[in-house]
Backbone as numpy.savetxt, mean C-alpha at the origin, in Angstrom:
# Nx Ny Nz CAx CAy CAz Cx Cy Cz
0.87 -22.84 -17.26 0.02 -21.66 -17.26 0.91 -20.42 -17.26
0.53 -19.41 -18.10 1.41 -18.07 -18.23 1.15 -17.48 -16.89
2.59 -16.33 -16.95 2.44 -15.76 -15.51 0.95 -14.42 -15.17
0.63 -14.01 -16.89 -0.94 -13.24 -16.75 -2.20 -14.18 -16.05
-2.22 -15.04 -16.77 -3.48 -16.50 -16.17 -2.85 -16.48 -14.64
-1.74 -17.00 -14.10 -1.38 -17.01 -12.76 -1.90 -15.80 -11.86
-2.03 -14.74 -12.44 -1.88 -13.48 -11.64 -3.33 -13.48 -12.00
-4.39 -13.30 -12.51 -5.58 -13.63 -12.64 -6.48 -14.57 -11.64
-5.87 -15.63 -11.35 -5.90 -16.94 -11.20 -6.15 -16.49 -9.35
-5.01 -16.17 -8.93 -4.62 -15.11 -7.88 -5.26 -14.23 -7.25
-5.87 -13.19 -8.02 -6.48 -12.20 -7.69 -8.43 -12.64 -7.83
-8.59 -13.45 -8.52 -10.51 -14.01 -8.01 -10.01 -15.09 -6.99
-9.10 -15.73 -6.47 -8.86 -15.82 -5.32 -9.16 -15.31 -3.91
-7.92 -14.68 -4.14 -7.94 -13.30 -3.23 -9.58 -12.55 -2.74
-9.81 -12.01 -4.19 -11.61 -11.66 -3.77 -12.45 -12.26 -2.91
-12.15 -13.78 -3.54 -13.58 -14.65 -3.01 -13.21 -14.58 -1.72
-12.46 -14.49 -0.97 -11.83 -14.81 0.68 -12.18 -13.77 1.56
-12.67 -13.87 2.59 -12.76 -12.51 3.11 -11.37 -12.35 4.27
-11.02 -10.74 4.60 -10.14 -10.52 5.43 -11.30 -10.43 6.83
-9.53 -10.04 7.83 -10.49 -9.69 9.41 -9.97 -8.70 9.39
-10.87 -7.63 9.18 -10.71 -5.94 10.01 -10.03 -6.21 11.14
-10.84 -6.32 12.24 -10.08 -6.57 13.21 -8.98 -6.75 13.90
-8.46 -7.61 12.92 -6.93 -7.64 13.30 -5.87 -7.04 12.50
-6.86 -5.78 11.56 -5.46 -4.66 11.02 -4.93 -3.87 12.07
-5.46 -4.21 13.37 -5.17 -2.95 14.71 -3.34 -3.85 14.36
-3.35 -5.23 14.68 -1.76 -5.30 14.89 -0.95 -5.14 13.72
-1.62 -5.10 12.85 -0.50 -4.58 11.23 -0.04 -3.29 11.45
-1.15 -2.72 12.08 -0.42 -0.68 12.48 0.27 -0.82 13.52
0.28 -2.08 14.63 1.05 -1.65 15.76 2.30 -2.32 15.47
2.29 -3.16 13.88 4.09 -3.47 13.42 4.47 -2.75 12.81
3.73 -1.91 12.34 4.34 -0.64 11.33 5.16 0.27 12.42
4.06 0.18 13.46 4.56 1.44 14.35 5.71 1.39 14.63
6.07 0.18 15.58 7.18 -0.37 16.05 8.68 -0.35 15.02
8.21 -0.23 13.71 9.62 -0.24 12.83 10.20 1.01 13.12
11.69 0.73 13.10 12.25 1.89 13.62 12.30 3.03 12.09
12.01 2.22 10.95 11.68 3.00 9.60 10.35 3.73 9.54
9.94 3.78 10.64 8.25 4.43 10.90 8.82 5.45 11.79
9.48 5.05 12.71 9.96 5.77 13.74 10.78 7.05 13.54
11.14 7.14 12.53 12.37 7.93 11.76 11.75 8.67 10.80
10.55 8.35 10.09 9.91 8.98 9.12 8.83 10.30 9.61
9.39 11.23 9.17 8.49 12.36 9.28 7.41 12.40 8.32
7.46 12.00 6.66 6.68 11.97 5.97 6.56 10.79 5.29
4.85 10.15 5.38 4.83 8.71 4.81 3.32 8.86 4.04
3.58 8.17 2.94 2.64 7.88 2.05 2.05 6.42 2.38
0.62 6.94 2.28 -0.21 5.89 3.01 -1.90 5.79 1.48
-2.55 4.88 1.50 -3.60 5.18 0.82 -4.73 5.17 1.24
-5.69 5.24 0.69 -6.72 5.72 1.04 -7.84 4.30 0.99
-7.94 3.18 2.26 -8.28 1.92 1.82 -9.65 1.89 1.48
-9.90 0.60 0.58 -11.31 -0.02 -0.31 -11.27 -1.26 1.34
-12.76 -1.33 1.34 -13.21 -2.52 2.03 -12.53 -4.19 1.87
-11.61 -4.40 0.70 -10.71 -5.89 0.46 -9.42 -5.42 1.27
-9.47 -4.24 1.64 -7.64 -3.95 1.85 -7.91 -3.63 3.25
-6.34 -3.81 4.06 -5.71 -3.59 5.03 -6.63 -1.91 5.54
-7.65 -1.80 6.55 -7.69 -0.36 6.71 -6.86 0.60 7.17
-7.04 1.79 6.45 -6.07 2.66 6.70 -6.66 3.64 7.17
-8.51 4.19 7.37 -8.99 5.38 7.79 -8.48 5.89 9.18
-8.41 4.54 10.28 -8.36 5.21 11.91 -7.08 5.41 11.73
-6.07 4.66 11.15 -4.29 5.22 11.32 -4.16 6.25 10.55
-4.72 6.72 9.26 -4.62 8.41 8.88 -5.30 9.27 9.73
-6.55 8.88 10.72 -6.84 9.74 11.63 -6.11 9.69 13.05
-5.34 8.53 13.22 -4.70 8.62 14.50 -3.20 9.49 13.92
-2.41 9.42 12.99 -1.27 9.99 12.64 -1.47 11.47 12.13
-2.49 12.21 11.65 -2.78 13.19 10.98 -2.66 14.16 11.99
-1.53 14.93 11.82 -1.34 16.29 12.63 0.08 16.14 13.25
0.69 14.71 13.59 1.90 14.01 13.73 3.21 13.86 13.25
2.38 13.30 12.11 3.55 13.10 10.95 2.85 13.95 9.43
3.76 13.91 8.62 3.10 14.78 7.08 2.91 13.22 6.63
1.47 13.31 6.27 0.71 12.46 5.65 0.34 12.42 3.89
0.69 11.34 3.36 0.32 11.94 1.87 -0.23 10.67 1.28
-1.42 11.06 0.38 -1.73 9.43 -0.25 -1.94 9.78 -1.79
-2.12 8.91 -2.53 -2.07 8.93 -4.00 -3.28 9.62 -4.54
-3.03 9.93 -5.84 -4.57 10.70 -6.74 -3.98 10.25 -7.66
-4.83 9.63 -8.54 -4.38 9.11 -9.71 -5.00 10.27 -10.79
-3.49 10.49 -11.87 -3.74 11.46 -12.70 -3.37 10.58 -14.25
-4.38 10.66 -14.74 -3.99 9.56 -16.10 -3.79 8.53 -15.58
-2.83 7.93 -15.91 -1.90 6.50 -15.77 -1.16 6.63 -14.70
-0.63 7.75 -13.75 0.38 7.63 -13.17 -0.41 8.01 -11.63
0.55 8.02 -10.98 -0.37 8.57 -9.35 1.01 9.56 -8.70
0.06 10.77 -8.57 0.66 11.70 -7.96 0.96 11.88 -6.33
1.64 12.26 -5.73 1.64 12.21 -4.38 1.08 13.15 -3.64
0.26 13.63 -3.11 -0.29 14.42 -2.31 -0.70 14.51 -0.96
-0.62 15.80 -0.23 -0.99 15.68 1.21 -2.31 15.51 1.53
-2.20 14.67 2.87 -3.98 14.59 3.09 -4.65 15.30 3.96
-5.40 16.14 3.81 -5.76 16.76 4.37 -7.48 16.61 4.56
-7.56 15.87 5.55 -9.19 15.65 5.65 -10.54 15.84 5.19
-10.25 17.24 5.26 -11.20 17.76 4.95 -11.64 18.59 3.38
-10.39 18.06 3.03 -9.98 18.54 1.30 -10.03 17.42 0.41
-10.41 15.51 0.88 -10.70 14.94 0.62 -12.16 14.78 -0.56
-11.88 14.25 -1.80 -12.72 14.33 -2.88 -12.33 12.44 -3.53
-13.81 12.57 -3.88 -13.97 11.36 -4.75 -13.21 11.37 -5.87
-12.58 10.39 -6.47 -11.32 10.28 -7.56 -11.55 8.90 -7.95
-10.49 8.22 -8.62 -10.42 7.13 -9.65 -11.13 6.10 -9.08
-11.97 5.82 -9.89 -13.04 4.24 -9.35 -13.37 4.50 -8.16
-13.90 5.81 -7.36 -14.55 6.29 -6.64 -13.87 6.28 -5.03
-12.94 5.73 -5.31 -11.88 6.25 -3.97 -11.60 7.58 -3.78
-11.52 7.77 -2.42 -11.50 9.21 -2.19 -9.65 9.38 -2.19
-9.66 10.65 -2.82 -8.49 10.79 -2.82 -8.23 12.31 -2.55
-6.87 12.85 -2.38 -6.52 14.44 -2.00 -6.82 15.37 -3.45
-7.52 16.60 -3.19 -7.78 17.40 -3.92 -7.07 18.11 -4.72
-6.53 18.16 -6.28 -5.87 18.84 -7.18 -5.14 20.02 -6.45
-5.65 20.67 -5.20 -4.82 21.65 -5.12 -4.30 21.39 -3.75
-3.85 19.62 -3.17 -3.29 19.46 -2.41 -1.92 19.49 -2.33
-0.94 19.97 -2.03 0.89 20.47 -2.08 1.13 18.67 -2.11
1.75 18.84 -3.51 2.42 17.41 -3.88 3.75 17.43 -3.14
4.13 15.83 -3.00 5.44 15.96 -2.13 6.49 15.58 -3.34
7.50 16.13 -2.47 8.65 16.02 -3.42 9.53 14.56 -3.19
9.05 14.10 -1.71 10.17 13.34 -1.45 9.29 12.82 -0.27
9.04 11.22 0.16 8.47 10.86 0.87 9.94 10.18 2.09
9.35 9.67 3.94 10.58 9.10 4.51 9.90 7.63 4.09
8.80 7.59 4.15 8.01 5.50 4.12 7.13 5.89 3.42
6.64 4.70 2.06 5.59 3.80 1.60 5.22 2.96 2.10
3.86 3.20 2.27 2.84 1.84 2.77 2.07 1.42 1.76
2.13 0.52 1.41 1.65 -0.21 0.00 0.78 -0.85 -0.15
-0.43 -0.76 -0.37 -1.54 -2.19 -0.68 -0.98 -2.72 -1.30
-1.93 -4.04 -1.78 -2.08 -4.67 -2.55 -2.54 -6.01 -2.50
-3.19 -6.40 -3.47 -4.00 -7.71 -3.73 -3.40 -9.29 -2.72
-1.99 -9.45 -2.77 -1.29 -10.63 -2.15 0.45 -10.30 -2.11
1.00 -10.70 -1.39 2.46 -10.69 -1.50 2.99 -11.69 -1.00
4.06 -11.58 -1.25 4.35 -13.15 -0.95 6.10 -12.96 0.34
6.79 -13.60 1.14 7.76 -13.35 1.90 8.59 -13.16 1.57
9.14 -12.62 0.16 9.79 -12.39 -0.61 9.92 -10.91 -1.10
8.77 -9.75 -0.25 8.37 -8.79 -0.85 7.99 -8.38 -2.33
7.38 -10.28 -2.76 6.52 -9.64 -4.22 5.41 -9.22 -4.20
4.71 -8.03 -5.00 3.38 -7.81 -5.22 2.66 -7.89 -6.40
1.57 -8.33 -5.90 0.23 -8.49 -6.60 -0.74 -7.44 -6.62
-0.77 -6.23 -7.03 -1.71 -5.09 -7.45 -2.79 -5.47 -8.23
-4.12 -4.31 -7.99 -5.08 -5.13 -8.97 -5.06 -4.76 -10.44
-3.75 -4.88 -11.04 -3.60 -5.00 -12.43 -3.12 -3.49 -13.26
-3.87 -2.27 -12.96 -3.19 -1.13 -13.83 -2.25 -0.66 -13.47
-1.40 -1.25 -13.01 0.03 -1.09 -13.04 0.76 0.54 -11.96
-0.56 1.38 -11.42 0.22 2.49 -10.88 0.94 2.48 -9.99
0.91 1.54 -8.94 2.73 1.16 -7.98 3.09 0.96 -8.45
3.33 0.05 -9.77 4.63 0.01 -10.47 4.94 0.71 -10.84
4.61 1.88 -11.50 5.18 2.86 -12.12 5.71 4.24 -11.03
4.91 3.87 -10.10 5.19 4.65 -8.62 6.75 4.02 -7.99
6.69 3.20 -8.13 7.41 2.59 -6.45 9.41 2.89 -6.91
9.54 2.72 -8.22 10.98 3.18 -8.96 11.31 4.28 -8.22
10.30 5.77 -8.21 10.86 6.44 -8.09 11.08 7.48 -6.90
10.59 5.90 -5.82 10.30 6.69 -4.21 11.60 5.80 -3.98
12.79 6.79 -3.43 14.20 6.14 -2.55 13.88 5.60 -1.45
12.47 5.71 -0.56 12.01 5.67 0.53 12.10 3.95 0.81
12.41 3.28 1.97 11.48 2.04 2.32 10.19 1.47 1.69
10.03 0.76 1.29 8.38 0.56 0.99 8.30 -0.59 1.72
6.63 -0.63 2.44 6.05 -1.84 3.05 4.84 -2.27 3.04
4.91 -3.16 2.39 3.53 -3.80 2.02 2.54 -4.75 3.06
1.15 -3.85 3.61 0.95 -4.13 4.56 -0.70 -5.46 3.94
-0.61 -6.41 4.06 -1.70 -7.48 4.26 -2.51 -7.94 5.36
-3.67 -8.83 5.10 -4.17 -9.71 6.03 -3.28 -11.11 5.69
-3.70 -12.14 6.48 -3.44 -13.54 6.59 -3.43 -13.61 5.69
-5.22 -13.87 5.52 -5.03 -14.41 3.61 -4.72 -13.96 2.70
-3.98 -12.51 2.39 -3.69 -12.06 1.49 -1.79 -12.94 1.19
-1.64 -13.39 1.86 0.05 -13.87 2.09 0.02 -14.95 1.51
0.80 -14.89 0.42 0.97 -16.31 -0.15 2.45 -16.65 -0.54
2.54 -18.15 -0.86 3.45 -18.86 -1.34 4.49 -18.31 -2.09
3.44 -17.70 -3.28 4.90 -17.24 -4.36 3.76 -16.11 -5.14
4.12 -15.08 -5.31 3.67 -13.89 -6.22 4.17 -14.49 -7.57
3.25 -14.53 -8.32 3.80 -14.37 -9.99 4.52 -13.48 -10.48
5.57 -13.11 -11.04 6.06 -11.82 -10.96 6.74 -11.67 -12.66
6.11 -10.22 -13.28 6.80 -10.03 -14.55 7.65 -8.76 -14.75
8.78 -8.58 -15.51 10.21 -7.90 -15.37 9.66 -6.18 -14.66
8.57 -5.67 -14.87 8.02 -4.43 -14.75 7.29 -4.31 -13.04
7.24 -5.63 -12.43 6.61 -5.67 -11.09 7.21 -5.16 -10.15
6.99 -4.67 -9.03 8.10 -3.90 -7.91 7.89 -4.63 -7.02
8.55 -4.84 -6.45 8.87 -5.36 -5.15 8.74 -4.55 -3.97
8.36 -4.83 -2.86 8.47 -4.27 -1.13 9.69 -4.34 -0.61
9.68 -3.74 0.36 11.44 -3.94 1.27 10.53 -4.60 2.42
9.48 -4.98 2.92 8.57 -5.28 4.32 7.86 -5.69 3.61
7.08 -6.58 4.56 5.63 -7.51 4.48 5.16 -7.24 5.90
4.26 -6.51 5.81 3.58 -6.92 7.24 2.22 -7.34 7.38
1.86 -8.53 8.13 0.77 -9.57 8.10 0.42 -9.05 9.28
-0.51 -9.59 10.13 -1.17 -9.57 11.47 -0.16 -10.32 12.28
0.34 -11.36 11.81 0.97 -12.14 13.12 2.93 -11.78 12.60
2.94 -11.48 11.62 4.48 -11.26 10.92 5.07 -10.23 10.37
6.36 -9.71 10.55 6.96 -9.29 9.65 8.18 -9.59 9.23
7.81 -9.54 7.17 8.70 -10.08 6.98 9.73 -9.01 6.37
11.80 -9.32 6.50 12.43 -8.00 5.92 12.58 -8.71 4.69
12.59 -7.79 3.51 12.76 -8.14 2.02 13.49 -7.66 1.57
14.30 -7.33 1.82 15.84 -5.89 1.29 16.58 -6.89 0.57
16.86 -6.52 -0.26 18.24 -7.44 -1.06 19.45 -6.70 -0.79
């Protein structure tokens, strides 16, 4: 089977399964604990869909703390922007995202990364249009890709254009992925 069918294959997987909310409280309290969290004044975080890791109470527990910034997708690519609560607007496939005239960053300290599955290897599985990949090249920053249980698998399918994580963090694990 090609590695597109694999990654397909993967992701109505993934769907059919449900996560536990619940236990994203300890995915934020391994983020916290990294001393690469600890050190970061400014971290890009997104703005979570109901399949993903939540992120609303940790942008409202960090907001005013640290400089907060999450993605707006412009065309094909995703821009970085600050979040600012209340400047929050509906954007691509109806995720709310920061408002056109939110101060883009120039330079993030941490990425926090969805995505569909990863594997202990820091590979990812995005749901397919490619904008972390085209994102993640050009952040020098850490990136860490935060999951549930079941989002953690065996082996990510992976093709020459896919990015990789430096972190995995699960509910019960983290894993380091640095080469």
């Amino acid at each position: 089977m090609c590695i597109i069918d694999r990654k397909k294959r993967l992701r109505r997987r993934i769907r059919g399964s449900a996560g536990d909310a619940a236990r994203d409280v300890s995915i934020w309290q391994q983020l916290e604990s990294l001393p690469e969290f600890a050190k970061a004044e400014s971290v890009l975080l997104y703005w979570s869909m109901p399949s993903e890791v939540g992120t609303h109470l940790f942008l409202e527990r960090w907001y005013g703390r640290k400089k907060l910034y999450l993605p707006k997708v412009v065309g094909e690519e995703l821009e970085i922007r600050e979040y600012i609560p209340e400047e929050m607007q509906e954007g691509y496939r109806g995720i709310m995202e920061p408002s056109p005239q939110a101060p883009m960053a120039t330079e993030v300290d941490l990425a926090v990364v969805p995505g569909m599955a990863f594997d202990a290897k820091g590979n990812r599985l995005g749901r397919g249009g490619g904008f972390y990949d085209r994102l993640l090249p050009s952040l020098t920053c850490p990136k860490v890709g935060v999951c549930r249980q079941n989002q953690l698998v065996e082996e990510v399918p992976m093709q020459e254009w896919d990015q990789k994580v430096d972190i995995v963090i699960t509910p019960s694990n983290c894993y380091i992925c640095r080469q």
